[in-house]
LOLO-938772 format. One line per 8 residues: number of its first residue (from 1); their letters; for each residue x, y, z of N, C-alpha, C. Coordinates in steps of 0.02 Angstrom, whole numbers, padded with zeros to 5 digits. Atoms other than C-alpha are relative to their C-alpha. Layout:
! residues N
NUM) A) X Y Z X Y Z X Y Z ~ ... .
END
This chain:
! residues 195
1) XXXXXXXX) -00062 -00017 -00034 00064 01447 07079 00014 00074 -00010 ~ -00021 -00065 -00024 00114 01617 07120 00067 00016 -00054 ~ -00066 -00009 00029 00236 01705 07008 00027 00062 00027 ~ -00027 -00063 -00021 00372 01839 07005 00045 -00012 00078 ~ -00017 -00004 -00064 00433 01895 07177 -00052 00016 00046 ~ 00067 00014 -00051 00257 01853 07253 00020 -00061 00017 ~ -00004 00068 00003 00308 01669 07240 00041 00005 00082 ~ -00027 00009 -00075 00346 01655 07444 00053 -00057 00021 .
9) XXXXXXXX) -00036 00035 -00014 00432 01472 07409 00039 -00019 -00046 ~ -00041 00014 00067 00523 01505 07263 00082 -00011 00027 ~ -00093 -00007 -00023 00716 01535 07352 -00016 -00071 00029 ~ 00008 00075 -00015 00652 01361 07440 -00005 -00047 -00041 ~ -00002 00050 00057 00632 01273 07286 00056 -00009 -00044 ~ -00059 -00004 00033 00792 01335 07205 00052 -00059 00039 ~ -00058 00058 -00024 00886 01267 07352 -00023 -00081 -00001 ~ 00024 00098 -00007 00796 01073 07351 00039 -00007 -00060 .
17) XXXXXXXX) -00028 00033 00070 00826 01069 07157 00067 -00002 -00005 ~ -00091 00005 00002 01024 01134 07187 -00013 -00062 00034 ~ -00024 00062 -00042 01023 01003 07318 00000 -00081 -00054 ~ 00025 00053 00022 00939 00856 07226 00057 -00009 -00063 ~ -00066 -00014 00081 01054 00921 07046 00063 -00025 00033 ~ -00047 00031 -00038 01211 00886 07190 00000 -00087 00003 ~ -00001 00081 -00014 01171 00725 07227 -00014 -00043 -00054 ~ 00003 00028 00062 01131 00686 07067 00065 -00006 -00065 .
25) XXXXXXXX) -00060 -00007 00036 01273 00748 06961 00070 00041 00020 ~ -00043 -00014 -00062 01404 00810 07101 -00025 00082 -00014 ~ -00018 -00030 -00002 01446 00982 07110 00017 00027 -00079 ~ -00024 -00012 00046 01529 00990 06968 -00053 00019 -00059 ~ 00047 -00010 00062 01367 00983 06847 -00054 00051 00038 ~ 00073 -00058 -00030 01261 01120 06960 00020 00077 -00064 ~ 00019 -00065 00029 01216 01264 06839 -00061 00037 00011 ~ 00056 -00044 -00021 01106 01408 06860 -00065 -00042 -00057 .
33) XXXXXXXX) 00058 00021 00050 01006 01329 06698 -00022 -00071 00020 ~ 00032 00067 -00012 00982 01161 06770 -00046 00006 00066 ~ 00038 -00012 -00059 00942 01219 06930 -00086 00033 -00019 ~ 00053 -00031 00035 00822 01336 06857 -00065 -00049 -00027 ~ 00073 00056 00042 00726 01209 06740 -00017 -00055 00059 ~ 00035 00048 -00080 00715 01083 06922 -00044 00039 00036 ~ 00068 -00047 -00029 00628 01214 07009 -00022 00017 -00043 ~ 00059 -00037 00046 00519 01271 06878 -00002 00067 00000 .
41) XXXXXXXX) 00009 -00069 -00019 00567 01453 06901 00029 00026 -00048 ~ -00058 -00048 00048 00650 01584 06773 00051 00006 00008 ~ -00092 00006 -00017 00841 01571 06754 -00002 00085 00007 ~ -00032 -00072 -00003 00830 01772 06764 -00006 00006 00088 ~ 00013 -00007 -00093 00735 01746 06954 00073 -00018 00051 ~ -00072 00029 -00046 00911 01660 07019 00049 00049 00008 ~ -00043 -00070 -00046 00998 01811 07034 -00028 00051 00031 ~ 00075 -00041 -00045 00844 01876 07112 00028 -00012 00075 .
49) XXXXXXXX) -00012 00024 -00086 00888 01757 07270 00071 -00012 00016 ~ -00056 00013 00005 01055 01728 07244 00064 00028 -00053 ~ -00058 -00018 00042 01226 01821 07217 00035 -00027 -00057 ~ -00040 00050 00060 01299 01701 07094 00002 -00067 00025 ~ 00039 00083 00000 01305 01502 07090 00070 -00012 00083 ~ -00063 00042 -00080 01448 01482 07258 -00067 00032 00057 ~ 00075 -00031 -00066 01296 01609 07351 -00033 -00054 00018 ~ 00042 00080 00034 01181 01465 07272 00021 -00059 00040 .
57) XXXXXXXX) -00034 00044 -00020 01284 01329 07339 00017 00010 00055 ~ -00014 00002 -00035 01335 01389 07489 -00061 -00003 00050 ~ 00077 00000 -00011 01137 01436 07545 -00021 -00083 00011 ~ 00040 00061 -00011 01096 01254 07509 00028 -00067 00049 ~ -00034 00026 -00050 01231 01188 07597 -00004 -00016 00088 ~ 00018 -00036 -00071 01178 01290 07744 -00052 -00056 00054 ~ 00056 00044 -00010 01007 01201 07723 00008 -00061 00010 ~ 00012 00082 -00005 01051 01033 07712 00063 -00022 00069 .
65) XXXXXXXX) -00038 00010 -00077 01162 01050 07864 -00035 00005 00066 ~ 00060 -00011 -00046 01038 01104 07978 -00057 -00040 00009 ~ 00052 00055 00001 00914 00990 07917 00060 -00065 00047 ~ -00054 00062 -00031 01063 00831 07977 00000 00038 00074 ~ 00005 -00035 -00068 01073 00963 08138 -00063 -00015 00055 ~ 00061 00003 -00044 00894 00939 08192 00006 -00071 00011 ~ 00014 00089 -00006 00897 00751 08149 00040 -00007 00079 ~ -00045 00029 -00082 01044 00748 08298 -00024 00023 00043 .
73) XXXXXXXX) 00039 -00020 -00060 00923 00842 08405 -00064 -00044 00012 ~ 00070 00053 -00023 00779 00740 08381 00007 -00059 00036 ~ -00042 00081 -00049 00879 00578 08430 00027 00021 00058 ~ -00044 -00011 -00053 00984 00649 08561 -00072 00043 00060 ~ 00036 -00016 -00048 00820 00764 08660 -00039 -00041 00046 ~ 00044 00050 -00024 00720 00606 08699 00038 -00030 00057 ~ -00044 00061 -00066 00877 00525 08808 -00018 00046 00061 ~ 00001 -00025 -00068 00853 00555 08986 00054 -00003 00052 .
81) XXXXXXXX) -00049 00015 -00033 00999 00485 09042 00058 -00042 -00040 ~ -00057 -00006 00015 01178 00430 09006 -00020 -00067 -00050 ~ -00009 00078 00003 01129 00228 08955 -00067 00047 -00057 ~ 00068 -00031 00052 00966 00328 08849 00040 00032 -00066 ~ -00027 -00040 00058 01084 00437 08749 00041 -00051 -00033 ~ -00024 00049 00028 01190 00292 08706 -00050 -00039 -00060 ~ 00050 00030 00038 01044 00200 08635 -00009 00069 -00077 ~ 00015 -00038 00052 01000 00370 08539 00041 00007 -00040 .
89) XXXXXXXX) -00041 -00031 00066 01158 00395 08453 00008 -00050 -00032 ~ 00004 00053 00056 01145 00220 08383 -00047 -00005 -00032 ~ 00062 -00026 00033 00987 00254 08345 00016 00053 -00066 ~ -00012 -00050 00039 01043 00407 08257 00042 -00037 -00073 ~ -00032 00013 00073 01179 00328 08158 -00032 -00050 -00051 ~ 00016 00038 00029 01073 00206 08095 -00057 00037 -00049 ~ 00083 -00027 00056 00918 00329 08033 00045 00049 -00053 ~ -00058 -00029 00018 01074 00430 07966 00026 -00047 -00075 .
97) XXXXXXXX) -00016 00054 00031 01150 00273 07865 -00048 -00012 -00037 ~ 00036 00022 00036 01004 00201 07801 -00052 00058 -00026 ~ 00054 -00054 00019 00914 00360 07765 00029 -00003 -00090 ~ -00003 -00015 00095 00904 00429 07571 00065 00013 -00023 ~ -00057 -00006 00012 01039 00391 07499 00043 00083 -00067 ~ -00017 -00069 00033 01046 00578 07405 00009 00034 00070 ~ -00040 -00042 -00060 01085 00644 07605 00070 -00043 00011 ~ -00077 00013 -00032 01246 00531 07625 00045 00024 -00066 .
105) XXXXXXXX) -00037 -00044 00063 01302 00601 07428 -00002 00069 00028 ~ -00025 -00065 -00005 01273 00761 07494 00036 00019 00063 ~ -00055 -00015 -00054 01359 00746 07656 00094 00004 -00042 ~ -00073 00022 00021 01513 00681 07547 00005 00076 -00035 ~ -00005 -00067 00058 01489 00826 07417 00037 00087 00056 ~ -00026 -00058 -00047 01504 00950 07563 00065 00000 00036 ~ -00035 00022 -00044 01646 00878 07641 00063 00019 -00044 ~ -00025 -00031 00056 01734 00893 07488 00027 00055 -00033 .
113) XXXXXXXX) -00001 -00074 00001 01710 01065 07468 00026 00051 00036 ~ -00041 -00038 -00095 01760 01101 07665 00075 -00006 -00029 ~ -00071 -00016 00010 01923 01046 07607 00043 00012 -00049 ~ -00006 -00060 00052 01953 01153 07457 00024 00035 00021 ~ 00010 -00059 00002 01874 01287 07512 -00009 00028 00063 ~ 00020 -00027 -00073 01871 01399 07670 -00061 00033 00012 ~ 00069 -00022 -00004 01709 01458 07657 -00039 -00067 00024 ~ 00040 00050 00021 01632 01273 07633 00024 -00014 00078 .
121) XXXXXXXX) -00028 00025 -00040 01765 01230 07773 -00023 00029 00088 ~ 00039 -00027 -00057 01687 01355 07909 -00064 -00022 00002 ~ 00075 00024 -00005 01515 01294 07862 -00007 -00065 00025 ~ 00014 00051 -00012 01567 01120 07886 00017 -00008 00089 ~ -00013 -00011 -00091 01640 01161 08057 -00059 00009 00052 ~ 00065 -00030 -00054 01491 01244 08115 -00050 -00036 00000 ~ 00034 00012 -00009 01405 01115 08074 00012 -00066 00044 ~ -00052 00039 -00054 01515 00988 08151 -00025 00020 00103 .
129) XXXXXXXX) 00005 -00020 -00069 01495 01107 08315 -00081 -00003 00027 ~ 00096 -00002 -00028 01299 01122 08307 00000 -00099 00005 ~ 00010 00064 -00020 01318 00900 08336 00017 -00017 00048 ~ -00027 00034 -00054 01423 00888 08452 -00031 00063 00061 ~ 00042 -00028 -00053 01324 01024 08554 -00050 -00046 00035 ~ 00072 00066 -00003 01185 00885 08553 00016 -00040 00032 ~ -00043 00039 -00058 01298 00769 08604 00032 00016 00075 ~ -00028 -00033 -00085 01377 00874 08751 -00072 00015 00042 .
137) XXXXXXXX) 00030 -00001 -00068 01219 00877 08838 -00014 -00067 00049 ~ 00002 00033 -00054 01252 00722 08891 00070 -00051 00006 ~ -00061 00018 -00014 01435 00663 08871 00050 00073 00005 ~ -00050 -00048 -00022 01607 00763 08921 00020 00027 -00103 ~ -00024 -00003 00070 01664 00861 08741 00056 -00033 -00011 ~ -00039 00050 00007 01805 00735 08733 -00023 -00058 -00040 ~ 00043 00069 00033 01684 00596 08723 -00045 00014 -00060 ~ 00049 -00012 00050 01565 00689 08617 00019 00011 -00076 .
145) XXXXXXXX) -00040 -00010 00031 01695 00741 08509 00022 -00080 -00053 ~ -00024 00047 00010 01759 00567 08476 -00085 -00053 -00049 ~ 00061 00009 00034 01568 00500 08458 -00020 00021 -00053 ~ 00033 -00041 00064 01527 00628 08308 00037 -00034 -00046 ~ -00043 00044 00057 01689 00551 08212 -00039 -00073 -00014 ~ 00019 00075 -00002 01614 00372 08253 -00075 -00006 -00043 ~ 00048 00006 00063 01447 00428 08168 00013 -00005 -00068 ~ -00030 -00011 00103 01518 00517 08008 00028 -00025 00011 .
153) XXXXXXXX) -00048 00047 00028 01647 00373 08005 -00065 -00071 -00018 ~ 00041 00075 00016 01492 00234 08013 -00024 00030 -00061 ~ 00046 -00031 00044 01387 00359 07904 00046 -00011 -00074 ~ -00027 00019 00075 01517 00348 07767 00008 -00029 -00028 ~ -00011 00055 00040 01561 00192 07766 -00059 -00050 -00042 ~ 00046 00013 00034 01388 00131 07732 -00036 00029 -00063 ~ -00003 -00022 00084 01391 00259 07579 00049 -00022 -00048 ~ -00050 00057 00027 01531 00155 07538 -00024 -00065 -00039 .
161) XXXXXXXX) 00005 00073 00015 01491 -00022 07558 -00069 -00013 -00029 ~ 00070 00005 00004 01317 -00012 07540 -00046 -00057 00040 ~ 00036 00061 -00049 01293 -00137 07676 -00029 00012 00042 ~ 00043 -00045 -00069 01172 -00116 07826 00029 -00036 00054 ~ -00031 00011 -00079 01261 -00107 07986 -00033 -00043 00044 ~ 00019 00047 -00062 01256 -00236 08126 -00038 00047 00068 ~ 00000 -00050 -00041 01152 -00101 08256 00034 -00027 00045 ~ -00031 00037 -00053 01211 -00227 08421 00079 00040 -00028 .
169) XXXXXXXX) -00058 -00037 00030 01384 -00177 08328 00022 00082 00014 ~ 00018 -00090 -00009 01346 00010 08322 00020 00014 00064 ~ 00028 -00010 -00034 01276 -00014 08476 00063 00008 00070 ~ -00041 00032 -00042 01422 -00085 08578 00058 00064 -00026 ~ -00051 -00075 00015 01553 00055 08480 -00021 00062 00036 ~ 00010 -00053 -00046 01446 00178 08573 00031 -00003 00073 ~ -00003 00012 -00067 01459 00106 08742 00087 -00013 00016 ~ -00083 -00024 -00020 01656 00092 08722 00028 00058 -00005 .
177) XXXXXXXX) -00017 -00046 00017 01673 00256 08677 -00007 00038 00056 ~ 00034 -00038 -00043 01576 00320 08810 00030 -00012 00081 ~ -00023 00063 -00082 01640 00187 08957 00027 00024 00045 ~ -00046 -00039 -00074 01758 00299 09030 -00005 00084 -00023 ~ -00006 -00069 00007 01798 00477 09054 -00056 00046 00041 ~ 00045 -00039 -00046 01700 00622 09129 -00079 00002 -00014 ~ 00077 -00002 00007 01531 00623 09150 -00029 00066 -00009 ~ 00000 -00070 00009 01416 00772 09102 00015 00055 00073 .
185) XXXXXXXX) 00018 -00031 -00061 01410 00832 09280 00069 00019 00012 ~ -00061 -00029 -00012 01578 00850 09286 00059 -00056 00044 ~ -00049 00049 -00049 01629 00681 09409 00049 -00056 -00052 ~ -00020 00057 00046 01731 00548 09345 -00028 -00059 00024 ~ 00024 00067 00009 01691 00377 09291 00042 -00043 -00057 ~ -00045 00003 00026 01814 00292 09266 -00002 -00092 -00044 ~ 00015 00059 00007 01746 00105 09234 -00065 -00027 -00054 ~ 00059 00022 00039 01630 00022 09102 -00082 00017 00023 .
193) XXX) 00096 -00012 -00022 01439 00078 09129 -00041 -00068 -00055 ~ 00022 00072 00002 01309 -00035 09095 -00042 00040 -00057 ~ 00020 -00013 00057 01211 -00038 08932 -00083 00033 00016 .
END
């Protein structure tokens, strides 16, 4: 392994281990020395890549928002059409939900932090806005708007209960959500669409 400031994936390793240290012992137990000994790197290198531990924290935040960002692009690019994207965002909430349960601790952890802190709170916005972009390419931002709550509201509760969602369930909360209102094109539709 590469040392020093040759090491090319060392600032990448800091942020996994912050992340993983988050989900493991909230927020509250992230230190530069724990982080440090998880990545395997020198506690002196961390102020190498990072201003101090909110830099630290805010950096990994960044990351693990973007990573949840792509996921809503990967589900949402494949639909082709209005009755397709429906399918995808149940799709979504479900690979979302049942995914590792150290990404729905760190959704919570961040969420947390948004409403503290205004720093955390712009990050969570923006990342809020990079979903429902995904979503607006194929519902009105009204609907898409309303849809994103209906994920992070399923997404939580299954970090809650720990139960696995009914998809048909899911599936059918999409399609009421969606049923009426403007279409992307701009016409209205004002009547139930078909699944």
């Amino acid at each position: 392994m590469a040392t020093g400031h040759t090491d090319p994936r060392r600032r990448e390793r800091i942020i996994t281990a912050a992340l993983d240290l988050i989900a493991d012992e909230g927020v509250a137990g992230v230190s530069h020395r724990k982080i440090a000994a998880r990545a395997g790197v020198p506690l002196g290198s961390m102020t190498y890549h990072f201003r101090g531990i909110d830099d630290l924290l805010h950096a990994s935040f960044t990351h693990f928002a973007a990573g949840v960002a792509a996921v809503f692009e990967a589900h949402l690019a494949r639909a082709a059409d209005r009755d397709q994207a429906r399918v995808a965002v149940a799709d979504l909430v479900h690979a979302l939900a049942e995914g590792p349960r150290r990404d729905l601790v760190l959704a919570q952890e961040l969420y947390t932090l948004a409403v503290r802190e205004p720093a955390y709170r712009e990050l969570a916005r923006e990342w809020m806005r990079r979903s429902r972009v995904h979503l607006e390419r194929h519902f009105d931002p009204a609907t898409a708007r309303g849809l994103d709550a209906l994920i992070e509201g399923l997404v939580l509760h299954r970090a809650v209960d720990g139960e696995r969602h009914d998809r048909a369930l899911t599936l059918e909360a999409v399609v009421r959500i969606t049923a009426t209102g403007e279409t992307i094109d701009g016409s209205s539709s004002n009547g139930p669409l078909t699944r």
